[in-house]
Structures are given as structure tokens and as C-alpha cells.
C-alpha positions as CSV (number, residue, x, y, z in Angstrom):
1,X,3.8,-8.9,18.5
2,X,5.1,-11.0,21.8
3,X,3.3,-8.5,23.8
4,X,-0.1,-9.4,22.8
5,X,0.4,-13.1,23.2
6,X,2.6,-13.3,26.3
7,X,1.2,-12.1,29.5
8,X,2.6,-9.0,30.7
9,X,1.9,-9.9,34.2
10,X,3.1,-13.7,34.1
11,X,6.4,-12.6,32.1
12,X,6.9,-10.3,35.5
13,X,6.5,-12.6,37.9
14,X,8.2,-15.6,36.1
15,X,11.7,-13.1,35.5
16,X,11.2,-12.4,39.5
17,X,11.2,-16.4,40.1
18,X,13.6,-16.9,38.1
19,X,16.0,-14.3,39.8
20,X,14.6,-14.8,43.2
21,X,15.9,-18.8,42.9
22,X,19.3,-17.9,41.2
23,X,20.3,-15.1,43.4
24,X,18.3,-16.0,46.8
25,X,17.5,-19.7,47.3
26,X,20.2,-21.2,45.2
27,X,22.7,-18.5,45.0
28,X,25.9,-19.7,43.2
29,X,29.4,-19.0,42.7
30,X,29.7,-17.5,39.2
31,X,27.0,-15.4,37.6
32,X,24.5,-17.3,35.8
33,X,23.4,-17.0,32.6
34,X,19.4,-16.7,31.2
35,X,18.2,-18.9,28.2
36,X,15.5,-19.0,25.9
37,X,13.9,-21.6,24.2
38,X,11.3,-21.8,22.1
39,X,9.3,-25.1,21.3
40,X,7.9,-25.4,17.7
41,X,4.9,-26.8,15.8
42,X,3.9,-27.2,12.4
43,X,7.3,-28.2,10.5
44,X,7.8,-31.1,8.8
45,X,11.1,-32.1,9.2
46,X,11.0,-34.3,5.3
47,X,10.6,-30.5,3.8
48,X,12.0,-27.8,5.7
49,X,15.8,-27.9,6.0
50,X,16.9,-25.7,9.2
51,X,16.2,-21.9,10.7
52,X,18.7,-19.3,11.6
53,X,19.4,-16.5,12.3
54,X,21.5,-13.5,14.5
55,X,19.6,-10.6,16.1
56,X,20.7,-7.8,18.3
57,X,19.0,-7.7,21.4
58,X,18.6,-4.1,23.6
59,X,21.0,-5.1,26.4
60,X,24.2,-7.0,25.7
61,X,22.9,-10.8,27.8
62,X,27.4,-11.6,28.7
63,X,28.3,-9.9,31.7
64,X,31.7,-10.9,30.0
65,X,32.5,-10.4,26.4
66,X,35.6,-11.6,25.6
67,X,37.6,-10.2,22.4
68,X,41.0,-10.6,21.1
69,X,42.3,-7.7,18.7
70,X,44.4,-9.0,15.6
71,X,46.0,-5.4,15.3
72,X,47.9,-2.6,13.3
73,X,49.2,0.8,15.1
74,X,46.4,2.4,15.1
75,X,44.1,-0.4,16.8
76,X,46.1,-2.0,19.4
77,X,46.3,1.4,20.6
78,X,42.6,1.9,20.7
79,X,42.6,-1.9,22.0
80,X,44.8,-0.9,25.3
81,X,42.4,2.5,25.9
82,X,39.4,-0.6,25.9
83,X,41.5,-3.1,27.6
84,X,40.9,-5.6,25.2
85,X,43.7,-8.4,24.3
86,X,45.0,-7.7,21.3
87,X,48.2,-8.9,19.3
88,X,50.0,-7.6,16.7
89,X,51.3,-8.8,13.5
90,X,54.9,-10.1,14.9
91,X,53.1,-12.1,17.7
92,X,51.3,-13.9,14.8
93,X,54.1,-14.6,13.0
94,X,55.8,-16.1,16.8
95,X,52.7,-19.0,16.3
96,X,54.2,-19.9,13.2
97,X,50.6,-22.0,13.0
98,X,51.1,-24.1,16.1
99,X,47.6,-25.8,16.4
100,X,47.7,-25.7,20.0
101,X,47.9,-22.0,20.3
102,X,45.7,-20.7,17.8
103,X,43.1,-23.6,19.2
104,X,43.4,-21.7,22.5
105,X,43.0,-18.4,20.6
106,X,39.5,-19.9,19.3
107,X,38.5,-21.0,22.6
108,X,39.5,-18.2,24.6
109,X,37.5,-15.5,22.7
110,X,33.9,-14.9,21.7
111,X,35.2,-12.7,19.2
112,X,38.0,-11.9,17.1
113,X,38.7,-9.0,15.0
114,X,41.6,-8.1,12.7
115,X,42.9,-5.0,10.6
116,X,41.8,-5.2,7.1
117,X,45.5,-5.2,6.8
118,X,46.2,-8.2,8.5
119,X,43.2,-10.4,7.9
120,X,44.5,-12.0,4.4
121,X,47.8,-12.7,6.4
122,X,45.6,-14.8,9.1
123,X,45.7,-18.7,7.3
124,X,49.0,-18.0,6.1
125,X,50.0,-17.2,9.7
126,X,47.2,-19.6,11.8
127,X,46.6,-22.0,9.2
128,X,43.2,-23.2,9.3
129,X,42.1,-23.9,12.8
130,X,40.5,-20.9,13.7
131,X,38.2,-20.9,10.3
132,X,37.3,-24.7,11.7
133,X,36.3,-23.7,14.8
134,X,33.8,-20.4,13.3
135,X,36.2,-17.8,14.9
136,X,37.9,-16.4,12.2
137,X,38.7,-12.9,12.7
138,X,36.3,-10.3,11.6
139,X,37.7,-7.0,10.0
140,X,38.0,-4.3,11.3
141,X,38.5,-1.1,8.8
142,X,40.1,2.1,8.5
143,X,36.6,4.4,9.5
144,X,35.8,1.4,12.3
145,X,36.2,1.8,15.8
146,X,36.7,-1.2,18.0
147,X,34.3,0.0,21.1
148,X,31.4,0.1,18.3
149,X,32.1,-3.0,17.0
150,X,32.3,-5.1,20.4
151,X,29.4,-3.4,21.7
152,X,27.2,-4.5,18.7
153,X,29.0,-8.3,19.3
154,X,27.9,-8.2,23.0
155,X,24.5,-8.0,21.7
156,X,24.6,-10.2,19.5
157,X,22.7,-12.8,20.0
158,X,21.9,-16.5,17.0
159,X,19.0,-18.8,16.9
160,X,19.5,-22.3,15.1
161,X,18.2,-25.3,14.2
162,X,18.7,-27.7,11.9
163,X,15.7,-29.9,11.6
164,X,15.7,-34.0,11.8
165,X,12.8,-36.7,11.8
166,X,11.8,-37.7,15.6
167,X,14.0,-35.1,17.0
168,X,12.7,-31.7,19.1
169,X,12.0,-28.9,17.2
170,X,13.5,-26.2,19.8
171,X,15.5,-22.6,19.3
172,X,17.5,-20.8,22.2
173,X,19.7,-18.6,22.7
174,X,21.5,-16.3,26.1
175,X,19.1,-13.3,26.7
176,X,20.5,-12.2,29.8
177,X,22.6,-12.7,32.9
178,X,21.3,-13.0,36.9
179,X,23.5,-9.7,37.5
180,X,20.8,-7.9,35.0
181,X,17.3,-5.6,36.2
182,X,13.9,-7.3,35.8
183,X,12.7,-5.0,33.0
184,X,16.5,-5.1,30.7
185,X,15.5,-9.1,31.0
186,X,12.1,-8.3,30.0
187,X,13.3,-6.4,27.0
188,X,15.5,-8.6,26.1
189,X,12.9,-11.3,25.9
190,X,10.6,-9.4,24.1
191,X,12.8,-8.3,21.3
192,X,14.2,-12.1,21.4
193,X,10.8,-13.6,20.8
194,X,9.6,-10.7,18.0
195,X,12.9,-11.7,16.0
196,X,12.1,-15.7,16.1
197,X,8.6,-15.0,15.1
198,X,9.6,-13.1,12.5
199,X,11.3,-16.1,11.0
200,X,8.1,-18.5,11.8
201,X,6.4,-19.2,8.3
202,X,2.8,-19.2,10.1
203,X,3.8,-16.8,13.5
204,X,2.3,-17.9,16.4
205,X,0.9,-21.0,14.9
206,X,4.7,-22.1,14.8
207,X,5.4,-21.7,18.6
208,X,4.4,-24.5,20.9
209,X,5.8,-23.3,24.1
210,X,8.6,-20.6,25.5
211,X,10.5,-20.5,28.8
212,X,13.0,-19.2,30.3
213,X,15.7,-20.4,33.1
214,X,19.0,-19.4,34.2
215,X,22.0,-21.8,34.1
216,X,21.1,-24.0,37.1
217,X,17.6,-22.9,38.2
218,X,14.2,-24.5,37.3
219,X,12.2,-23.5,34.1
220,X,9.4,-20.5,33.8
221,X,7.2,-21.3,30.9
222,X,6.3,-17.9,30.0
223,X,3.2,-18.9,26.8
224,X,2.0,-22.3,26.0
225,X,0.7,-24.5,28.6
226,X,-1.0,-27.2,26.9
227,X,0.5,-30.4,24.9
């Protein structure tokens, strides 16, 4: 679907831009990290409630995905093959559901799985911080393994918007990193924009306008160009 709206050539040249000003002219410390957004039309805001909704995308868009291991035997040894943090089911009990520490658990992690066997010990053990802050542990069972389970995280990627009288209708999400090649971006991009159209109620009709920029660079409007 994108394909046939977005122009194959502009989408090139505006991923080149983009990387040519994050890694060239304005070359920064850290590695950046690519958004899209998406500017919508035709919703009223009195009627419809709020879009969402997670997608995997063809190349993880993190160059860092951080995950914490909430562990039995079996997986904190598969965690230290990974090097993934992990902790087991005495360092919970040591939190004895300090606020502080399980906040720092939340904040320090993009994701956090557990054992099925440990999981319903989690709020008895954290309390209910991490649930608060969206990062309650995931399970992980038995037949699971832990490298397939980060690797379909990394790509992982959630649109959302809650819609609200006089405020902008826009959806983004990270779709790639300035460390990434032109056409994994591209990919990325694509599949990014198929998914959010396929939540659009009229397709294109919905979209107003989509760019793309990296952290700190300027924006490349990739389709839509007039009011």
C-alpha cells in the first residue's frame, strides 16, 4: 500500500538527507534515533475515542535493547549465555518492595520478563510500582526461549493516540537508528506506514502528512505537501 503513494525516489533521497545531516554535518555524540509521524485528517475528535496499536517492524529500530530477566535455573542460565541482566528469586525477595529500587528496575529496562514461576510472586515481592509504570514482567514459559523473545521485543514497535478537541491528530513511533543502512530504514518505514494505514477507517484519506527525522536533525516530509 505505502509503495504506491510514497515516492520511491523521494523516500531515497529524504533517508540519505536525513543520515547525511545526523552522521556528516551535525554528527553527535550518541547514536540517534529515527521517528515517524504521521499527521491525520478526517476524525472527529467528539466521536472517535483514541488509535493503537504494536507492530513488528523487519529490523529491530534500538541499537540498544535493554532487558532485565526475572529468573528460575533454567533461565538465568540462558540469560548469562545472552548477557542479559537477570535476577533471581532471592534478589527479589532482598527489595522487600523498596519503591526506589523497583522504580529504578522500571526505568532501567525496556523490557522485563519473568518465569511463569515467579511472575504471581512479583506484587507480593515489588508491590505495585512496576505495574504503574507499564513494565510489569512478561512471562516467560517452560517451551520459551529468551533470545526469541527479546528479538521479537527489539522489534517491537506502538502507535498511540488518544484523541482531544483542538489538539493534533499525530502517531509516531522509533523506526530506526543513524547506525542503520538506507534500505533496513526504508523497510522499516514501509512496513511502519502499511500497519498505521491499516488502522485508518478511510486509508489514505486519513493521512495528512508523514516525515521522518532523527533525534536532533531537521524533518523529511516523505507524502503530503499541501495544507
Amino acid at each position: 500500500m505505502a509503495r504506491k503513494n510514497i515516492s520511491s525516489e523521494l523516500l531515497a533521497d529524504s533517508i540519505q538527507g536525513l543520515l547525511n545531516y545526523s552522521l556528516k554535518t551535525k554528527k553527535r555524540n550518541f547514536c540517534e534515533t529515527i521517528e515517524i509521524h504521521f499527521g491525520l485528517k478526517n476524525f472527529d475528535p467528539a466521536r472517535d475515542k483514541r488509535i493503537a496499536g504494536n507492530t513488528e517492524l523487519p529490523h529491530a529500530p534500538r541499537k540498544k535493547f535493554a532487558c532485565l530477566v526475572l529468573g528460575n535455573e533454567a533461565h538465568i542460565q540462558e540469560a548469562k549465555e545472552l548477557g542479559i541482566d537477570f535476577r533471581s528469586l532471592d534478589d527479589l525477595k532482598k527489595v522487600n518492595r523498596d519503591k526506589k529500587i523497583v522504580k529504578k528496575m522500571g526505568k532501567s529496562y525496556d523490557k522485563i520478563l519473568a518465569s511463569a514461576t515467579i511472575i504471581r510472586q512479583v506484587p507480593r515481592l515489588l508491590g505495585p510500582h512496576l505495574n504503574r509504570m507499564g513494565k510489569f514482567p512478561l512471562a516467560l514459559r517452560p517451551n520459551e526461549t529468551i533470545a526469541e523473545k527479546v528479538e521479537g521485543f527489539a522489534k517491537n514497535v506502538k502507535f498511540q493516540l488518544k484523541f482531544k478537541v483542538g489538539a493534533p491528530m499525530c502517531l509516531s513511533a522509533p523506526i530506526g537508528n543513524v547506525e542503520m543502512t538506507e534500505k533496513h530504514i526504508e523497510e522499516n518505514i514501509i512496513a511502519a506506514t502499511n500497519f498505521v494505514l491499516s488502522m485508518m477507517k478511510k486509508g489514505w484519506q486519513n493521512m495528512k502528512k508523514i516525515h521522518v527525522k532523527s533525534s536532533m536533525g531537521p524533518t523529511f516530509t516523505i507524502y503530503g505537501f499541501s495544507a
